[in-house]
N, C-alpha and C positions, 0 to 999 in steps of 0.2 A: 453889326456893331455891338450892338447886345449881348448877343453870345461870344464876343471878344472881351467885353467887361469880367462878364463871367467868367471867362478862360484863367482871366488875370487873379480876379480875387481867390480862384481857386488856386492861384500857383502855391506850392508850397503848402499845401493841407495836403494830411492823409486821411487815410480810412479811418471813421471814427471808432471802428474797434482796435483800432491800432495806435489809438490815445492811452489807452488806458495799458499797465503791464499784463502781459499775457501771463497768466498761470499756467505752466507744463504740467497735465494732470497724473497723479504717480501710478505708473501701470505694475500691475499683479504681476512677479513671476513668472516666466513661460514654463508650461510642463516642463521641460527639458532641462533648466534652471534649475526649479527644487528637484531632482533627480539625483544635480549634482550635489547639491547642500545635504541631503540625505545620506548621501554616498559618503560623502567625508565623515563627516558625525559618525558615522556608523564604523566607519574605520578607527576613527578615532578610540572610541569605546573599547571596538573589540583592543586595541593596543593596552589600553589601561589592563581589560580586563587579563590579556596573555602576560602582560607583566607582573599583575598582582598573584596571575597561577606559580611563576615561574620565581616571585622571590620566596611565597610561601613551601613551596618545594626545594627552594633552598635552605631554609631556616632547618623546613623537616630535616633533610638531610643533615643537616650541622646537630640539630637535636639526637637524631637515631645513632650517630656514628660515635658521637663523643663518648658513651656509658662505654664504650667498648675496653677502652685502658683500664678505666675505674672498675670493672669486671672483670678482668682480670687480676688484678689488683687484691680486688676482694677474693678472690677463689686461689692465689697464691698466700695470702696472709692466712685463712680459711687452714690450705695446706700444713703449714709448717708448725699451727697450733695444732691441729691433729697427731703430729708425730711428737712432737717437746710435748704434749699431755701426760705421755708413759715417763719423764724423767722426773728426779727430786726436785729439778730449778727449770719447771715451765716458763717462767716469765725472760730470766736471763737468758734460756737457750732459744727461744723464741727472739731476742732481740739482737743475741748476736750473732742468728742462722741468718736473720732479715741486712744485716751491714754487710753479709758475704755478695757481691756481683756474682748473682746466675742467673742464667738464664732460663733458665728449670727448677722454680719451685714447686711443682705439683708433682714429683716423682718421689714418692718416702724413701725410694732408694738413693738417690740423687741427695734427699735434705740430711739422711744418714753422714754421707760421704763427707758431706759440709761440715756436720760435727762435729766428725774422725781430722780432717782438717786442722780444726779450730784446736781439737787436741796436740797434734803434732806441735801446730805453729808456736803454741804459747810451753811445749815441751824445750823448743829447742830453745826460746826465750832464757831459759832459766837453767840449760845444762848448764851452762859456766859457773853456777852459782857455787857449786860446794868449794872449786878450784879459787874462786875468790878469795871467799871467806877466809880458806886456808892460807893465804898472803897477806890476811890479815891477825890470826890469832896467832898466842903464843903460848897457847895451851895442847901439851902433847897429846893430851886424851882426846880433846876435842879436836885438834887437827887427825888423828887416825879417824873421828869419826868420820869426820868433812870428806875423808879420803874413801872412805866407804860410801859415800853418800856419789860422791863423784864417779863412782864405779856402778851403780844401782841406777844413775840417772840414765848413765851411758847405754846400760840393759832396757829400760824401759826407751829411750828412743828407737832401739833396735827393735823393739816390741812392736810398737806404735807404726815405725818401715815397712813392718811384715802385714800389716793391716792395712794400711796405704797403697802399699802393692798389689791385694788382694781385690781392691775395689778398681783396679785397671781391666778393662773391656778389651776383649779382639774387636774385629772386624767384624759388618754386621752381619749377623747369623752365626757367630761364634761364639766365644767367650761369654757367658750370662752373668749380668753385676752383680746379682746375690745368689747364691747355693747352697743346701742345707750345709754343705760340708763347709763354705767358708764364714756362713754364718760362725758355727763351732769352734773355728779355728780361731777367727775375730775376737768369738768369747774370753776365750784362753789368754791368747795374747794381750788385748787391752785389760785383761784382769791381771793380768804378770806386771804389766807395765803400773799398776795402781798399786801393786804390794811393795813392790820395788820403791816409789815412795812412801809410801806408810815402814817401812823396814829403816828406810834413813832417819826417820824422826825418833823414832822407837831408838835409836842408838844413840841418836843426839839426847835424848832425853836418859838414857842408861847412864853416859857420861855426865851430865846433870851440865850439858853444854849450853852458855847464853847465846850462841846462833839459834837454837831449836824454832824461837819465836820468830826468826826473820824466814828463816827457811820453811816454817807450816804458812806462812803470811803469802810467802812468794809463790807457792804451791798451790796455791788453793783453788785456782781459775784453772791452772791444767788439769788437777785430781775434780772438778767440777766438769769441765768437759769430756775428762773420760769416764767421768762418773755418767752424763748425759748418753753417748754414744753406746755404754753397755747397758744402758736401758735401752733403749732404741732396737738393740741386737735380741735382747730377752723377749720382746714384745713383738718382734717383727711381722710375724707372722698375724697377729689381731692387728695389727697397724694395715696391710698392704692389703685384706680382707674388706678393711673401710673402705678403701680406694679402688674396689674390686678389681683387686689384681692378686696373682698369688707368688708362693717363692716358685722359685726354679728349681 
């Protein structure tokens, strides 16, 4: 009976370590665990660090590649004062060999060509001039000049053609774009073609004609460009000597 009391009073207790909350005690990492924690971190890292290699080898690259225009740049600008150094007007024939589209500044034979150019273009500008003027005056002296003048201009374009022509290349291994002989010839002709104006003024000024002043005015950028190009021809040879290159 006794041990039946007991039974009862006992119903419903537990363990007295089961009174109180059990604490789960915190276990250590298994080796195998930090293995893996390791393992990442360390991946981790190396990604930073492949990335930090690979934007700085980008940067480089963007750094090293860029100087490359502006080097050229510099070594065509370089160019083209070298050759305008032999003319009377360095600074003008320097700025408006630089406004010409080429593709080849560093050839003095090539920046030659561009002045013989700039000659023609601004020649043919101004042939019409004499025939103008001439529809405009009503002076017989001075219209025979005009008519002289328009005849002189027409010779010096033909001048200036003949030089234009001269600087046309064959095929390659052909034809060479400068030669003592057409150096000489160039000489000639762009110096025909400079008299040929200086001749029309000299007459307008004979006849004590009031165009004189519009006509040395309008002239003065072509007689400056062929004045620039038969420098260029005189010197050529100390010129293409800088560039260690020689004539043909």
């Amino acid at each position: 009976m006794e041990e039946s009391v007991n039974f009862v009073k006992g119903y419903g207790k537990v363990n007295p370590s089961d009174d109180e909350t059990t604490a789960v005690p915190c276990q250590s990492p298994s080796p195998k665990r930090r293995k893996t924690v390791a393992a990442v971190i360390t991946l981790g890292l190396f990604a930073i660090i492949v990335g930090s290699i690979v934007g700085a080898a980008e940067v480089h690259h963007r750094r090293t590649k860029s100087p490359e225009p502006q080097s050229s740049s510099v070594k065509a600008v370089a160019s083209i004062k070298a050759v305008c150094a032999v003319t009377q007007h360095p600074e003008s024939c320097f700025t408006d060999v630089s406004t010409i589209d080429s593709g080849n500044f560093f050839d003095p034979e090539v920046i030659f060509n561009l002045t013989l150019r700039l000659a023609i273009n601004e020649l043919t500008n101004i042939s019409s001039l004499p025939k103008t003027l001439i529809s405009k005056s009503h002076d017989l002296r001075t219209g025979s000049a005009l008519r002289d003048c328009a005849t002189l201009f027409d010779d010096a374009l033909s001048q200036l053609s003949r030089s234009v022509e001269a600087m046309h290349v064959g095929p390659v291994g052909g034809e060479k774009l400068l030669t003592e002989e057409k150096v000489a010839d160039m000489k000639t002709w762009i110096s025909a073609a400079m008299t040929d104006q200086e001749t029309c003024v000299d007459g307008l000024e004979e006849m004590g004609s009031t165009a004189v002043d519009e006509v040395k005015s309008r002239m003065q950028r072509s007689n400056e460009y062929m004045s620039n190009s038969l420098a260029i021809l005189a010197n050529i040879e100390t010129i293409l000597d800088q560039f260690g290159l020689r004539l043909h």
